[in-house]
Every structure is written in structure tokens, then in C-alpha cells.
C-alpha positions in Angstrom: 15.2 26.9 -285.8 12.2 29.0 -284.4 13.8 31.5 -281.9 11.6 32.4 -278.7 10.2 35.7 -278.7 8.6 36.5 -275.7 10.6 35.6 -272.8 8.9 37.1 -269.5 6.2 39.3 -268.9 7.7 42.7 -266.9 5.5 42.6 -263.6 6.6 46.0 -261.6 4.9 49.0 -260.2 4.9 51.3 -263.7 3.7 48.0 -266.2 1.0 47.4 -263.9 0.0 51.2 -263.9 0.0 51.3 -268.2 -1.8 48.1 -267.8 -4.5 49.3 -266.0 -4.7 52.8 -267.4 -3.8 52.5 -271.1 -4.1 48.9 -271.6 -0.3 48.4 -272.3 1.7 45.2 -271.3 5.7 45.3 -271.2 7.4 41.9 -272.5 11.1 41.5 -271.9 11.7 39.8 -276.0 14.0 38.6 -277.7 17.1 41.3 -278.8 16.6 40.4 -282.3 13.0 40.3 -282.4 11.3 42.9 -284.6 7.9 44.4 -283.5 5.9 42.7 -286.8 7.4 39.4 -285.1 6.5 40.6 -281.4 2.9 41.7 -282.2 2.2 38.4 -283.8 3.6 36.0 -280.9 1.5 38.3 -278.6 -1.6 37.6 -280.9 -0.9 33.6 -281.2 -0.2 33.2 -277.8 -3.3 35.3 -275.9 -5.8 35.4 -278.6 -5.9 39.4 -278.6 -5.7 42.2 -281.1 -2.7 43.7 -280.7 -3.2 47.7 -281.7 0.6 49.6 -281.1 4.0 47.7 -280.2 7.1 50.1 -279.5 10.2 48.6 -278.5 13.2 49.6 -275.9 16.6 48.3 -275.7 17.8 48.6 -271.6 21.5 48.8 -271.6 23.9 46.6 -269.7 24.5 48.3 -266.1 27.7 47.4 -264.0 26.9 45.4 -260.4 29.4 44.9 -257.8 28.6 42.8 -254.4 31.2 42.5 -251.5 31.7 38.9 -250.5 33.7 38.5 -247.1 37.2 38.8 -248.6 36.8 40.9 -252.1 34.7 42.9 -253.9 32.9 41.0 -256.7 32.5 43.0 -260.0 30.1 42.3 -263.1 27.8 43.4 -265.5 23.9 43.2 -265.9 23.1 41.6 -269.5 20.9 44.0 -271.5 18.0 43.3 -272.9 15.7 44.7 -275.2 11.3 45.3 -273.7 8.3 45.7 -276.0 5.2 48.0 -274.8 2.3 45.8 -276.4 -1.1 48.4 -276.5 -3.7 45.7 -277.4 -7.3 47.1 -279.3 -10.1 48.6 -276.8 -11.6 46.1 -274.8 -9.2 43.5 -274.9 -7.5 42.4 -271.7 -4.2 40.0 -270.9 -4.8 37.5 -268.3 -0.9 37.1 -267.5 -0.9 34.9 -264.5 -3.3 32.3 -265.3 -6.3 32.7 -263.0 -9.4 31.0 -263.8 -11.7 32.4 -261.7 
């Protein structure tokens, strides 16, 4: 059984900055994935040279949210991110555009 190692690409303010500035893309992957297995999905599934992968584990954070009658408690998942540095020159074209 093949597990799925990327799972979404992390599109915010900072990932866009490293993208732009030191060619770094931030996955969210899968908790047991190790970087050997990261940098290859990266590399089969955008055709790049992948140079550097470092890896993060985000911890779980607690949530609450009032509904009218109670206050609703729970607990964000955690989930572990991968920084991918591809090779000078090489680029990720993460939402699709063919232009």
C-alpha cells in the first residue's frame, strides 16, 4: 500500500516570500514521511531537482468556538511541513497556469 506523501502545498504570506527569495516551497507531508521519501515525490511529481529538504513537525493547538448555548472545545491535528529548496534555476509552477 503506497502511502501519499505530499498532501497540500502551504500557500501563506512567509512560503510565498522563501519562494520567491530562496527558491523554497513548504508541503504539508505525510507524518511518517522521511525527507529521502519527500525529495523524491517532489522530483516525480514536478520534474525538478530537488537541492535541500528540512522537515517540521507543527504541534496540535487547542480551539474552542462558542455556539449559542456552550462553548465548543477541541484540538487542531498536528502535522508535520517539509521546506523543499529545489537546484538554481528551477521553479514550481504550483497552481497550474498555462500561460
Amino acid at each position: 500500500m503506497a502511502k501519499r506523501i505530499l498532501i497540500k502545498p502551504v500557500l501563506t504570506e512567509k512560503s510565498t516570500r522563501l519562494a520567491d527569495k530562496r527558491n523554497t516551497y513548504v508541503f504539508v507531508v505525510d507524518r511518517g514521511a522521511n525527507k529521502l521519501e519527500i525529495k523524491k515525490a517532489v522530483e516525480d511529481m514536478f520534474n525538478v531537482a530537488v537541492e535541500r529538504v528540512n522537515t517540521a513537525i507543527m504541534p496540535g493547538k487547542p480551539k474552542t468556538r462558542s455556539s449559542r448555548t456552550t462553548i465548543i472545545r477541541g484540538r487542531k491535528s498536528p502535522y508535520k511541513k517539509a521546506y523543499v529548496t529545489l537546484a538554481p534555476g528551477e521553479s514550481l509552477d504550483i497552481f497550474g497556469s498555462t500561460s
